[in-house]
N, C-alpha and C positions, 0 to 999 in steps of 0.2 A: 504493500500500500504506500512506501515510500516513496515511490517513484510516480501515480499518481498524485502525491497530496505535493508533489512538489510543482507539478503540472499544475494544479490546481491556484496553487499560494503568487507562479512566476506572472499571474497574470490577473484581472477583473473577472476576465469572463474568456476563458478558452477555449476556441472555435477547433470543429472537429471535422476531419473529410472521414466521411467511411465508401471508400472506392473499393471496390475487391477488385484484385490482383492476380492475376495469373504467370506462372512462367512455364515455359515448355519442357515438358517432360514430366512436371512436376507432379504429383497423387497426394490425393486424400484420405485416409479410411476412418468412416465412422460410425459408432456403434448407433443399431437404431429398435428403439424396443416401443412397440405401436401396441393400447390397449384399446379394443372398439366393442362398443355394446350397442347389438341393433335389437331396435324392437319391430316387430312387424304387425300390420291393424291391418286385418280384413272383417268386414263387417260386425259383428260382436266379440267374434276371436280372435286373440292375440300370442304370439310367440316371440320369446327371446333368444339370444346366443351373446356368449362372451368371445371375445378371440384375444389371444396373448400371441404377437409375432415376436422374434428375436430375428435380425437379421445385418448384414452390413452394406453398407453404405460406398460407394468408392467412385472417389473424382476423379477421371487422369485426362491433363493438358495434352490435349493433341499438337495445340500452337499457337501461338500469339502474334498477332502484328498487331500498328497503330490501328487499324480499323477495328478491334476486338479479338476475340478467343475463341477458338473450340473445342470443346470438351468432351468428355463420355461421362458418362454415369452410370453406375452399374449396381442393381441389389441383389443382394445374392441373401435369399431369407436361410438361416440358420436351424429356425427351429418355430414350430406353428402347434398350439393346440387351442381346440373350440370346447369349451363347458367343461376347461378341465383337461378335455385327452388329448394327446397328440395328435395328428395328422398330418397327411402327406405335405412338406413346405412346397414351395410354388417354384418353380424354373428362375435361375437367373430373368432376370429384366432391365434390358439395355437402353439408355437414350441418347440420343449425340445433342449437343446445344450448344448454337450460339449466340456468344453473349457480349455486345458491345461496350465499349469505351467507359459507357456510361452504367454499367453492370449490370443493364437488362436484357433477359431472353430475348432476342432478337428472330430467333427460326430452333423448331425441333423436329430433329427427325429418329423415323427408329433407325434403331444401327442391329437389329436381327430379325431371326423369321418367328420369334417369339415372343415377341412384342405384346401384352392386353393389357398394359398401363395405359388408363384414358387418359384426357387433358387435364381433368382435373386429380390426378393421382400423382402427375409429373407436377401440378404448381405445389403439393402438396411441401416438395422437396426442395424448388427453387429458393427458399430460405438457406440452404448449404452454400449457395452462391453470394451470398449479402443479403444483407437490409434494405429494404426501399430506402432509398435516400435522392432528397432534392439535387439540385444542380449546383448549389452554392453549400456553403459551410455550413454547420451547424453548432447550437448554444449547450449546454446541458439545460434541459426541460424544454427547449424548441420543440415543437408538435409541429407536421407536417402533412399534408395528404397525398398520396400516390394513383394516378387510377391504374389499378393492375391489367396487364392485356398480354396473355399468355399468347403463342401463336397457336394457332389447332397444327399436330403434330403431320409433317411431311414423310410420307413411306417412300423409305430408301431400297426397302428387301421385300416387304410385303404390306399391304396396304392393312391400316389399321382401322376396322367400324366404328371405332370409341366416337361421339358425337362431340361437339366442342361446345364449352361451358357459355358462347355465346351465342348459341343457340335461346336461351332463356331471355325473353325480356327485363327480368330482375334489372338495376342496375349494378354493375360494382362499386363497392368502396373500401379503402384502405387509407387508415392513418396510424402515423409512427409518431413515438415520441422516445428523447434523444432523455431516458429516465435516470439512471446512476453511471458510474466511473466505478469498476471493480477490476483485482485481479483473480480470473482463471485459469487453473492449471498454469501459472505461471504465467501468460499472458496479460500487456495490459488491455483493457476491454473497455468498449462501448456497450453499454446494456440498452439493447433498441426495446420499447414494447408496441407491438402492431396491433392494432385490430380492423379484422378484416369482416366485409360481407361481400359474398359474391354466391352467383347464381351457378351450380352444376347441375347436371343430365350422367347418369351415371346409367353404365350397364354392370349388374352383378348377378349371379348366382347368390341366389338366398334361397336357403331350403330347398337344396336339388333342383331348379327350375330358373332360366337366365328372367331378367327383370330389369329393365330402362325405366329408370327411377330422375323424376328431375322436381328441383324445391330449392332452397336457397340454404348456405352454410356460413355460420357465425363464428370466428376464432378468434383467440388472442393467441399471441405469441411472441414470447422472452429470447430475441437473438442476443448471446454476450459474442462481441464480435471484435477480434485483433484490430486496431485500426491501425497499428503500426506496420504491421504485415502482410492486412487485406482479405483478412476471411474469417467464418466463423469458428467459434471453439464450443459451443452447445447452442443449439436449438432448441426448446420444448414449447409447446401445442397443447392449447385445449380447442376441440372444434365441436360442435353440434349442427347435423345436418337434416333438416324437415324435408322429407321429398315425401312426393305421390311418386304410383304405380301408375304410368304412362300405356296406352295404350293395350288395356284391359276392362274387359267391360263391369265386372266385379269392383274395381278400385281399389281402395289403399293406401295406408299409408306406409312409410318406413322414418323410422330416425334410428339415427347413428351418433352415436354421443365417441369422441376418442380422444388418447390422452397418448400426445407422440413424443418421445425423446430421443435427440440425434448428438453425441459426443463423439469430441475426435478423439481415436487412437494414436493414430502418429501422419506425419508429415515429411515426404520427402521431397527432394528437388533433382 
């Protein structure tokens, strides 16, 4: 904490960039442990499921020039059980992205032929890349708003159905504010806190049976983020998401309440 309170004291009021950074070659691994409880309403009956993922996380810089960077992203889940028991984890799931100057997703595409991360699964992640942040400096306690605009995902190897979250009228909204100066894991950090609304269209297998699901999802989320460095060192997520059953004459509803933590393991160059 000496090294912030010194930052703190050289100045009135100490202005912050949080640009993430990339350099070529470079990787990231980090741990990501995802807890979701969906309920499901069809007419008077109702069913739940818990699901506990354990899975990792991995960035690797393909290349950087002035005009921005591209990346891969790769989850490779660990270990998956529903109400308790195990089950089968899910296949690696690959995304390439890139992400300009300015540290926004600019274009995504899949980079395999197994690809069923929708649009809104892959912004879920775009918090590993940075914090929304303005164009100009920032204060501690400065609030700012972002409007988020993910691109709908480009197949490179095989074309993906996932529908894009702008599909929905909802509108988005997203604001940051620039909350405490902390160090973790040894890093010094920007504690960004977000909250977000935006509108997804989800397709899932719930209860044996595929289900395009669209409603609008509410999160907050705590990025502590290197600013010295340019990237983050934990994420955590609370989101709750109210969707209808889309094109069923029955109807329904589903909510998804989840609670996501994303910590680095290490960092090479």
């Amino acid at each position: 904490m000496l090294v912030l309170a010194a930052a703190l004291t050289s100045c009135a009021a100490p202005e912050f960039r949080m640009d993430a950074r990339f350099r070529s070659g470079e990787t990231r691994d980090y741990r990501l442990v995802a807890d979701a409880d969906v309920i499901i309403t069809a007419g008077a009956a109702s069913t739940s499921e818990h699901s506990h993922l354990v899975a990792l996380a991995r960035i690797d810089v393909v290349s950087t020039t002035p005009q921005g960077s591209t990346i891969t992203l790769t989850i490779t889940a660990q270990s998956l059980t529903r109400d308790g028991k195990k089950t089968s984890a899910p296949p690696p799931q690959q995304v390439g992205l890139n992400v300009g100057p300015d540290g926004r997703v600019t274009q995504v595409t899949s980079a395999g032929q197994d690809l069923s991360l929708d649009a809104a699964d892959i912004e879920d992640l775009v918090p590993l890349i940075g914090p929304p942040v303005p164009d100009h400096r920032v204060h501690l306690g400065d609030r700012w708003r972002v409007s988020p605009a993910l691109p709908t995902p480009t197949p490179s190897a095989s074309p993906s159905t996932s529908p894009s979250p702008s599909t929905s009228p909802t509108p988005s909204s997203e604001e940051a504010r620039l909350a405490a100066l902390r160090v973790v894991d040894h890093f010094d950090c920007a504690i960004v806190a977000v909250s977000t609304r935006r509108p997804v269209v989800r397709n899932r297998l719930i209860g044996g049976q595929p289900l395009e699901l669209d409603g609008v999802e509410y999160a907050a989320t705590e990025i502590a983020f290197a600013f010295r460095i340019g990237f983050p060192v934990t994420v955590r997520s609370n989101s709750e998401a109210r969707l209808q059953v889309a094109g069923s004459a029955q109807g329904g509803s589903v909510d998804i309440s989840t609670t996501t933590a994303l910590t680095l393991l290490k960092r090479s160059v």
